[in-house]
C-alpha positions as CSV (number, residue, x, y, z in Angstrom):
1,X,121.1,78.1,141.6
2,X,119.9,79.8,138.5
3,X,119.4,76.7,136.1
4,X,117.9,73.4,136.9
5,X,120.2,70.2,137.7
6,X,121.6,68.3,134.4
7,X,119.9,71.5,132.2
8,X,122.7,74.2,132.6
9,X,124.5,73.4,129.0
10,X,120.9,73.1,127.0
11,X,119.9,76.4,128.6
12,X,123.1,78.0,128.1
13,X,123.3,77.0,124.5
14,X,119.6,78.6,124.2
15,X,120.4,81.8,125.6
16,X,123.9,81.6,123.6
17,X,121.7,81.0,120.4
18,X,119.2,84.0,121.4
19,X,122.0,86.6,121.9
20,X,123.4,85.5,118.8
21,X,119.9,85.7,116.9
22,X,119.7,89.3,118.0
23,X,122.9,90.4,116.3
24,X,125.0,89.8,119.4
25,X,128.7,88.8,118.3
26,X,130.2,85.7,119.8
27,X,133.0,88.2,121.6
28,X,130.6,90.1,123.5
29,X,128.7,86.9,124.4
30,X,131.9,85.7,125.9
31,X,132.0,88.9,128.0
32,X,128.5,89.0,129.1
33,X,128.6,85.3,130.1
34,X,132.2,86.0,131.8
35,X,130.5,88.0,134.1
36,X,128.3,85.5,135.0
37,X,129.8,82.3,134.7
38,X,133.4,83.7,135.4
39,X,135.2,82.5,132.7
40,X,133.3,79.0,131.5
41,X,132.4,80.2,127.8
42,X,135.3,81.2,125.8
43,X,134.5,82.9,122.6
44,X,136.0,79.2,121.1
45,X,132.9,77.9,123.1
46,X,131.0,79.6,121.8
47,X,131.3,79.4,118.0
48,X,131.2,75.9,118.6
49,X,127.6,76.1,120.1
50,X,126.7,78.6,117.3
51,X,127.8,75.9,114.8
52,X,125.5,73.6,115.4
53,X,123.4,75.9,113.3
54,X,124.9,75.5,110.3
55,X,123.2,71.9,109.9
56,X,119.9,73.2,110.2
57,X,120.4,76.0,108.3
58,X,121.4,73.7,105.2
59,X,118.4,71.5,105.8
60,X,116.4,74.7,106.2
61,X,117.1,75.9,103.1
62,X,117.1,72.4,101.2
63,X,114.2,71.4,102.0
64,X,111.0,70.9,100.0
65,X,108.3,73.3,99.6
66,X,104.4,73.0,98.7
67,X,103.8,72.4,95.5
68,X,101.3,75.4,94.7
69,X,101.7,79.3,96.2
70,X,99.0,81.7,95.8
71,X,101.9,84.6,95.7
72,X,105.7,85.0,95.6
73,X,107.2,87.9,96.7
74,X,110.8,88.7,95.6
75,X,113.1,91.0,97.4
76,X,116.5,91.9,97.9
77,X,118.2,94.1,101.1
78,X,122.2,95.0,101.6
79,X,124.7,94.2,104.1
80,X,128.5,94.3,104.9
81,X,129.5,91.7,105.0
82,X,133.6,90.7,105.5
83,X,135.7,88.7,102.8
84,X,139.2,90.1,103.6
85,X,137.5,93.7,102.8
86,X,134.3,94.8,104.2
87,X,131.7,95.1,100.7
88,X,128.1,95.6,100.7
89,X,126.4,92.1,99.6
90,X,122.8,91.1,98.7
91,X,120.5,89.4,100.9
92,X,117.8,87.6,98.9
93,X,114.5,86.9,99.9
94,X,111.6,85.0,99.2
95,X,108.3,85.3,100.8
96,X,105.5,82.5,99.5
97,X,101.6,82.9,100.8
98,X,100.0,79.2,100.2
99,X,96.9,78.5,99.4
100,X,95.5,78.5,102.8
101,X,96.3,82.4,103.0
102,X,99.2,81.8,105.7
103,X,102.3,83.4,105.1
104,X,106.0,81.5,105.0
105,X,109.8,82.8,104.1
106,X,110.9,80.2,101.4
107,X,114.2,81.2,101.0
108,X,117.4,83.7,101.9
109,X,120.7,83.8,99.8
110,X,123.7,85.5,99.7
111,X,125.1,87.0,96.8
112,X,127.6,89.5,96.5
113,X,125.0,91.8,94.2
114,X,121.4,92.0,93.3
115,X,120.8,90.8,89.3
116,X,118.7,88.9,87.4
117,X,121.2,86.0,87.2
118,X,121.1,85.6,91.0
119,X,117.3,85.9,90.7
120,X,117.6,83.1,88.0
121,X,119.1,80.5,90.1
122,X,116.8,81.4,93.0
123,X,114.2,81.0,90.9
124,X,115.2,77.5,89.7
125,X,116.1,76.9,93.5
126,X,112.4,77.3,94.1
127,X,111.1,75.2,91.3
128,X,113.7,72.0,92.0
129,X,112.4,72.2,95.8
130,X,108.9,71.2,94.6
131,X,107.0,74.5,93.8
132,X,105.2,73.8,90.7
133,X,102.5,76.5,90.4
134,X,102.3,80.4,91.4
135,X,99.5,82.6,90.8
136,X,101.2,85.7,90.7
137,X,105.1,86.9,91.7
138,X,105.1,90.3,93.5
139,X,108.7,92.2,92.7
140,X,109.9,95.6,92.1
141,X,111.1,97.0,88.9
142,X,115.1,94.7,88.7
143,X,115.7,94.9,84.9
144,X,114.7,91.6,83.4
145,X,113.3,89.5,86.4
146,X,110.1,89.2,84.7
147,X,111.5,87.2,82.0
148,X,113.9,85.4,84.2
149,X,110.2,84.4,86.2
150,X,108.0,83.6,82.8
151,X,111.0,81.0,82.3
152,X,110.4,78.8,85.0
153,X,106.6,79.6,85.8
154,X,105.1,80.6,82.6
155,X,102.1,80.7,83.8
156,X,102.4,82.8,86.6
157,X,101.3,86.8,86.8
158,X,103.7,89.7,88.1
159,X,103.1,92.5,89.8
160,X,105.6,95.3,90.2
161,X,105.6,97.2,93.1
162,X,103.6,100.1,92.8
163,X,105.1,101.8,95.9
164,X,108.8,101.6,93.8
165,X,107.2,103.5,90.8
166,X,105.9,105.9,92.8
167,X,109.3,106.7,94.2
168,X,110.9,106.6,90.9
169,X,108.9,108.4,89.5
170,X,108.9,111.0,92.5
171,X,112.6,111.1,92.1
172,X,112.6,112.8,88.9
173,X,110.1,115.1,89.8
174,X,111.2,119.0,91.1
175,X,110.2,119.8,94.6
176,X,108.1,122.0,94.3
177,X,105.7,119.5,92.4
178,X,106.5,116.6,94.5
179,X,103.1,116.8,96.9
180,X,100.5,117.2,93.8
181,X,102.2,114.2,91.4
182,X,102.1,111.8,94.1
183,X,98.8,112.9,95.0
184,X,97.8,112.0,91.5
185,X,99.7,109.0,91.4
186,X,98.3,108.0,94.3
187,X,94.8,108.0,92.9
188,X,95.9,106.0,89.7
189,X,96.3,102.9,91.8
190,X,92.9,103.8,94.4
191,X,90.2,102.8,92.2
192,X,88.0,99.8,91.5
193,X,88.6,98.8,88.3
194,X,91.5,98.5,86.0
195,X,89.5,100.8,83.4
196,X,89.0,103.5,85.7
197,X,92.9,103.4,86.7
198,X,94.1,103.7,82.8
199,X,91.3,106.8,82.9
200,X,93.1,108.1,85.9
201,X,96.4,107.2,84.6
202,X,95.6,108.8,80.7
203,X,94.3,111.9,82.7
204,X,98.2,112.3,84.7
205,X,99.8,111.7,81.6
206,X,97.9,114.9,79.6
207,X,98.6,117.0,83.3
208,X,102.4,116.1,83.2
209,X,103.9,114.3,80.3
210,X,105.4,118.2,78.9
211,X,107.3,118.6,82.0
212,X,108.5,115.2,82.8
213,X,108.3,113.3,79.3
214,X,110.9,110.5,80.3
215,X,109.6,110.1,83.7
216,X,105.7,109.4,82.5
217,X,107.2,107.2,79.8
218,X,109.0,105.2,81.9
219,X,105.8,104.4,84.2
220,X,103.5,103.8,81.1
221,X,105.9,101.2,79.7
222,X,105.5,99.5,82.7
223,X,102.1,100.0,83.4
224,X,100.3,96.6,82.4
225,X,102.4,95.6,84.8
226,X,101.5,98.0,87.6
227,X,98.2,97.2,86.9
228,X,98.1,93.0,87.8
229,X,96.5,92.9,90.9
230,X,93.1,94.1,89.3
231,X,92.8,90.2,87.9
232,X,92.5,89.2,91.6
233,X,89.4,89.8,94.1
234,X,89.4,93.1,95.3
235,X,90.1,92.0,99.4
236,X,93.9,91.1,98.9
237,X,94.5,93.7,96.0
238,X,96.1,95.9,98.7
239,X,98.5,92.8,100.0
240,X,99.7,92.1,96.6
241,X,100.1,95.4,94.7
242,X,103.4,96.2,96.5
243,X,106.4,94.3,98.4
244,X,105.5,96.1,101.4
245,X,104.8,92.3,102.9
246,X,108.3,91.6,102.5
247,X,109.7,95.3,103.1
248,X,108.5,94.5,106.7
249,X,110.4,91.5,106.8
250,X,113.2,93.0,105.8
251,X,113.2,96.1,107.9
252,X,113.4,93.1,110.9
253,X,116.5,91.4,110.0
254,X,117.9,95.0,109.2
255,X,116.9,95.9,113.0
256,X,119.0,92.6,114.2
257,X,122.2,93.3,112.3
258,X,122.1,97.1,112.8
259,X,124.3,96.9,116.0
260,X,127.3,95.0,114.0
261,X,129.1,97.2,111.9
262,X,129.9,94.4,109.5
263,X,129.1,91.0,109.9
264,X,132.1,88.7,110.7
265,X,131.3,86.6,107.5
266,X,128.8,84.4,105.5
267,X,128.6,81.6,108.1
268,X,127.7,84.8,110.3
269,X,125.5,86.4,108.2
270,X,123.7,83.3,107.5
271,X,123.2,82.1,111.2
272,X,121.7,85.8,112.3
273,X,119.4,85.6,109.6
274,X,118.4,81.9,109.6
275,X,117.2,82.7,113.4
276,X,115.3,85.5,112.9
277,X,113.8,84.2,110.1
278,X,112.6,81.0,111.7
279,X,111.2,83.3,114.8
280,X,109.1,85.1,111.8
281,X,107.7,82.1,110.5
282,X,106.6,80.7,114.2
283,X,104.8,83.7,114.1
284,X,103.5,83.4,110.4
285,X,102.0,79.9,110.7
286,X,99.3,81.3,112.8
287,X,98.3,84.4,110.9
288,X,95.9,84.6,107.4
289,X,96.1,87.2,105.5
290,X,94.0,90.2,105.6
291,X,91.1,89.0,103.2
292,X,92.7,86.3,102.1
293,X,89.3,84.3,103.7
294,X,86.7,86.2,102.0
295,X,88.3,85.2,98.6
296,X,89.8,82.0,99.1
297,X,87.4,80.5,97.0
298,X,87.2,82.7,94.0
299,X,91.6,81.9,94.8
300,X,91.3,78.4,94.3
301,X,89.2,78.5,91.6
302,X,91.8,80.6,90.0
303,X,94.3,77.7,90.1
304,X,91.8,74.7,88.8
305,X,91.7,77.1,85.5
306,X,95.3,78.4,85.3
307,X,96.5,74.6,86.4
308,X,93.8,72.2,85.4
């Protein structure tokens, strides 16, 4: 009565695939389709239907890319995950923007910690599936992931996150200063030119290098590379000054494997995420963005000289 005639297992195995997507495990599917179906879809049945994932999963993640990528944003989130003992692992991302502006998730792997080796064989993931040339990689401050990036795209820019300095930075700061530095800070990284940010930047240092001399150190050492996204038209400067493009991303697959305590496994982990991910990029194909139009030109103009 509910489903049409000869469409009850296609329907089923979209709903099955739809609870599963949204962090449902195959056990409780079992029992919310028991009450329905009274006993027709085992929790056997199940994983089987969830299985047929795995095939487009591995062609998913195999297959090739565009050749060129205005950005690259890098980013890793944990999980548990369950190999015998329940460990936190790293989920790997990568998020590309291509030359039309429109935004697309490259990549995920699992790895049972965040390094620059993993990053390494991402990294040569990416270039063997057809990327050739990046304008710029946006990452936050992992210990040698620059270098790891100049190997394979030399000429490529990076960008670390500004909103991560910030918050290291902040962290070694005493409460009772923590409102005015980040006020400062803040206004380091607001301005319309790079020379006007070193200004602003010189200007914190004199304020607060006495009372936090490793902290301010630690930020200036870094700072060319803070200080990027002034080479690009001032419209996308915000977009690519920070991973918060990819923090969103992440904080949705967090939301769908919040419910499970720890994730079954890596075939698990991998199906929940591939899902999601593939409902994000429906919704990315669609979408430019913000100023990415306005500047397109100066963009591609960018590559013919970086890439002739």
């Amino acid at each position: 009565m509910v489903f049409e005639p000869y469409r009850r297992s296609l329907d089923i195995e979209d709903l099955i695939l739809a609870l599963y997507s949204n962090g449902i495990s195959t056990r409780r599917i079992s029992m919310i389709l028991d009450e329905i179906f009274h006993g027709r879809y085992s929790k056997s049945t199940i994983s089987k239907i969830t299985d047929v994932v795995k095939e487009e999963i591995d062609e998913w993640q195999s297959r090739k890319l565009k050749e060129r990528y205005f950005a690259i944003y890098i980013d890793a989130l944990f999980l548990n995950l369950r190999r015998n003992t329940v460990e936190k692992e790293a989920l790997h991302i990568a998020l590309g923007i291509d030359p039309e502006g429109k935004k697309e998730v490259l990549g995920f792997w699992i790895n049972p910690s965040e390094s620059s080796n993993s990053w390494e064989l991402i990294i040569n993931d990416l270039k063997e599936r057809r990327i050739k040339k990046v304008l710029l990689f946006i990452a936050d401050g992992l210990s040698g992931i620059q270098e790891t990036i100049k190997k394979y795209y030399p000429r490529a820019d990076f960008q670390s996150c500004i909103m991560h300095a910030e918050k290291n930075l902040l962290s070694k700061v005493r409460a009772g200063d923590k409102d005015i530095v980040g006020r400062e800070m803040k206004r380091i990284f607001d301005t319309s030119s790079e020379e006007e940010a070193r200004k602003r930047f010189n200007e914190f240092k004199e304020t607060w290098n006495n009372r936090y001399p490793k902290a301010i150190y630690n930020m200036e050492t870094r700072l060319d590379l803070l200080l990027t996204y002034y080479k690009y038209p001032e419209p996308i400067r915000k977009v690519i000054r920070s991973t918060n493009m990819i923090e969103r991303l992440n904080k949705e697959i967090r939301r769908r494997i919040k419910i499970i305590d720890s994730l079954p496994g890596e075939e698990s982990a991998r199906k929940i995420i591939y899902l999601r991910i593939i409902e994000e990029n429906d919704k990315f194909s669609g979408r430019t963005i913000l100023g990415f139009n306005v500047c397109k030109d100066d963009i591609m103009r960018t590559f013919d000289m970086r890439y002739p």
